[in-house]
N, C-alpha and C positions, 0 to 999 in steps of 0.2 A: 504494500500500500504506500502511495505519496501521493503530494500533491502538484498539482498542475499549475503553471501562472501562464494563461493567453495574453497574447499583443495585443488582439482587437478583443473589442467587447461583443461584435459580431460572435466571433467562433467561441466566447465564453456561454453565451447564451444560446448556439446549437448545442453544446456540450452539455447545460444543464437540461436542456429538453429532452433529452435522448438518453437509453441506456448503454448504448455503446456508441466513442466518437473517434472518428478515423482522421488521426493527426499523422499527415504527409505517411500515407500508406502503414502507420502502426494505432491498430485498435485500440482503445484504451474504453476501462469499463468503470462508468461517473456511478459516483454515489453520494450523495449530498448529508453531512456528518448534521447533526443536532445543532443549532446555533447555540454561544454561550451564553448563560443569562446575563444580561446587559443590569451593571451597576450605574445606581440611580447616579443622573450628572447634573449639576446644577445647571439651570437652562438660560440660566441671568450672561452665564462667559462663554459656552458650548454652543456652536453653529449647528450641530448633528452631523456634520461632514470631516473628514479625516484627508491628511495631506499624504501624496499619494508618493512625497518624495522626502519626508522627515519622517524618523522613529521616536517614540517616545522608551528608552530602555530603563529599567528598575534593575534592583539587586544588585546593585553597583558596594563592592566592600571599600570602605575607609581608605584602607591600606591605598588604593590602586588609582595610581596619575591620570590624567587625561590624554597622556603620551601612548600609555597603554591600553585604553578603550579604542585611540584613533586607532593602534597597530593592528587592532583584531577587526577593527568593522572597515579599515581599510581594503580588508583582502578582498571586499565584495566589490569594491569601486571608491571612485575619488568620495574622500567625503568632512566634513565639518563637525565639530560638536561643541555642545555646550555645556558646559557642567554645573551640574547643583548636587546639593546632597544626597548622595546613594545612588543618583540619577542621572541621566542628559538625553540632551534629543541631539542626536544626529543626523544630516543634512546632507543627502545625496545630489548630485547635478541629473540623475536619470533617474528614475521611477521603477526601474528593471534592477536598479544594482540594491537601493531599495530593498524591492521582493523580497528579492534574494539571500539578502542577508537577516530578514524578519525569518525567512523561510529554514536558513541553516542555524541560525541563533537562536530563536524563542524556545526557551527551557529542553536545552541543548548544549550548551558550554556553561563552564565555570570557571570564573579566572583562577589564575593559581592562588594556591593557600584557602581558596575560599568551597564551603560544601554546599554552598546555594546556586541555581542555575540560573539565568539572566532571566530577565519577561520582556519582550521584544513586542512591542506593535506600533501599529502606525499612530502618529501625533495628531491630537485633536486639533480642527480648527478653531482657532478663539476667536470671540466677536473685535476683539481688537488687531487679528491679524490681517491686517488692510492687502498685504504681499509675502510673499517669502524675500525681499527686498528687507525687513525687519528682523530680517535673522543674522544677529552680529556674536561671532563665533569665538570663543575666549581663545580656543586652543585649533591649529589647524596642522596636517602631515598630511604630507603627499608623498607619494610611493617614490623614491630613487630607483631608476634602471639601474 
């Protein structure tokens, strides 16, 4: 069992209508899991919309720099973060590397020393986030060739 991420929304939504979907001549068989119960959010700062190219990550230990979050969320593509306590949102230039890195990190990895595994999803939209233009990044690494 895994999970899929389509490009278009088109072939997201053949996918879910069907029980078998034929991705570039390999079948794959959908099955659509339980959604999770959704915690109550307050509706005064919360748009109900999620930004499709920032992560909100939790479980962040004390111990562990900024240097160190960018090296590991690095590997999925270029990316920014921001740090607060225990936490940061992380800030991809593409929406796929993104996925990607929700998709191999949500409670999947643990940094070293630490026995809890990350919580990876996508960052809510705040009523006050006019852009992603508003996102000023304490700590930034980019990959060296």
């Amino acid at each position: 069992m895994g999970f899929v991420i389509f490009c278009t929304e088109r072939d997201a939504l053949k996918a879910l209508t069907s029980s078998v979907f034929d991705a570039d001549g390999m079948q794959l068989n959908v099955s659509i899991p339980l959604a999770p119960t959704k915690q109550p959010v307050s509706t005064s700062t919360w748009k109900g919309e999620y930004h499709e190219d920032k992560l909100f990550v939790a479980g962040i230990p004390n111990s562990i720099s900024a240097t160190e979050v960018l090296a590991v969320f690095t590997e999925h593509g270029d990316a920014e973060v921001q740090m607060m306590q225990n936490t940061a949102i992380v800030k991809y230039g593409d929406k796929r590397h993104a996925a990607r890195a929700l998709n191999r990190l949500h409670k999947s990895f643990s940094f070293p020393g630490s026995t809890r595994q990350i919580y990876v999803r996508f960052a809510r939209k705040l009523l006050n986030d006019a852009t992603s233009a508003n996102f000023r990044p304490k700590h930034k690494l980019t990959k060296v060739a």
